[in-house]
N, C-alpha and C positions, 0 to 999 in steps of 0.2 A: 126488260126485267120487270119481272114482279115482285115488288118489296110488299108483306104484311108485317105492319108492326104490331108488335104482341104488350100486352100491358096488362097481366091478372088483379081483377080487385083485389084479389087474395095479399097483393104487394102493393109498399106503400107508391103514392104517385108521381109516376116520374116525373122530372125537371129539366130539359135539356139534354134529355135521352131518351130510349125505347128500352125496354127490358129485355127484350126480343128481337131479333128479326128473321122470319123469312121469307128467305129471299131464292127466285126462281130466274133461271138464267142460265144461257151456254158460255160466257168466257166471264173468267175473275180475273182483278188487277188485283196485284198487291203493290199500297205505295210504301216505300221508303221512310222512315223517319225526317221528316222535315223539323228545323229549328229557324231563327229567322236570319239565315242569312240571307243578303243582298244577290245580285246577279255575281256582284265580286267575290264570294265568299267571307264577306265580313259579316259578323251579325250585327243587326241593325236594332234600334231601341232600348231604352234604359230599364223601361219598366213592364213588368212582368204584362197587361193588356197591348202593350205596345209591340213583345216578340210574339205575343199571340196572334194575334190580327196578320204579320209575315208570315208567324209557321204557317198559318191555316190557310194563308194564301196561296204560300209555297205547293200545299200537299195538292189546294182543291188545282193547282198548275197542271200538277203533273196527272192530277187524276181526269180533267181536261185532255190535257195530248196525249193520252190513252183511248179519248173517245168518250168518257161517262160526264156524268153529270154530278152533283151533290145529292140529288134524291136518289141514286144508286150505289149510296156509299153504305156499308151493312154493320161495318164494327171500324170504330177510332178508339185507339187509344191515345192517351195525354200523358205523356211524365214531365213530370212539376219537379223541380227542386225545392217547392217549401208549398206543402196541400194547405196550406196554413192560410197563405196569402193569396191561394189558387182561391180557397174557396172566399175567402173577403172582396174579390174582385170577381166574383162568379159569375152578378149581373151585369156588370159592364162584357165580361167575355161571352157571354150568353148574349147579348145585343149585337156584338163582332160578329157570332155564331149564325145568329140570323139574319144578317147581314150582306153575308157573303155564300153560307150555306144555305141557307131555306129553314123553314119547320119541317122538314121529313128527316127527324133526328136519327141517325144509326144506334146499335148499341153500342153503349161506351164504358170505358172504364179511366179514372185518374189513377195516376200512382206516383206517389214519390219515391226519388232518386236522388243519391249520395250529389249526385253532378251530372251533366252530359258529355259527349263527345266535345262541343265545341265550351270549352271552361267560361264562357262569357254567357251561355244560353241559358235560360231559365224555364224554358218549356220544349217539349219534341212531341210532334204528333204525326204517327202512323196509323195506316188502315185497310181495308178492303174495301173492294164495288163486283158488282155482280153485274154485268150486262147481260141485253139478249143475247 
């Protein structure tokens, strides 16, 4: 795949994201909503960097046994149940982010949510990859 990330001076400078991506490539994954649960289905962690660092583990799993990589991921989304405390723990989740993901940031989007599927989860993160 060929990812260009796109970032107009025109827009302020992104943080942790791309504004943009395109992305060239014959097969797309789409993952799944990941939250953090465990291999057992229980979610693991108290605090909100703590289900993060699972969910994103979770997702970069399955985007793994698809074959891709973190640098072939083209859009993630995040739902937060409180953007509040998403973004006061931003840089600690931005250091997970790089971490485990890399600096070749997808375009992203947060968003808050009433709750999630699992009533204990406090973040869900879904996305796409573009392969060759």
């Amino acid at each position: 795949m060929t990812a260009e990330r796109v970032n107009p001076p025109e827009l302020s400078p992104p943080t942790g994201f791309s504004h943009a991506v395109v992305a060239t490539g014959t097969r797309l994954v789409f993952l799944a909503g990941q939250t953090a649960l465990d291999a057992d289905g229980k979610v693991v962690g108290d605090t909100l960097p703590e289900q993060f660092e699972q969910a994103l583990t979770n997702l970069l799993t399955a985007l793994r046994a698809a074959g891709a990589t973190p640098a072939e991921l083209a859009r993630v989304t995040v739902y937060a149940t409180d953007v509040a405390a998403y973004r006061a723990h931003a840089p600690e989740l931005g250091g997970i982010w790089r971490r485990l993901a890399g600096r070749d940031y997808p375009a992203m989007a947060v968003v808050e949510v009433v709750r999630l599927w699992d009533h204990q989860a406090l973040v869900e993160l879904d996305g796409f990859a573009v392969l060759p």
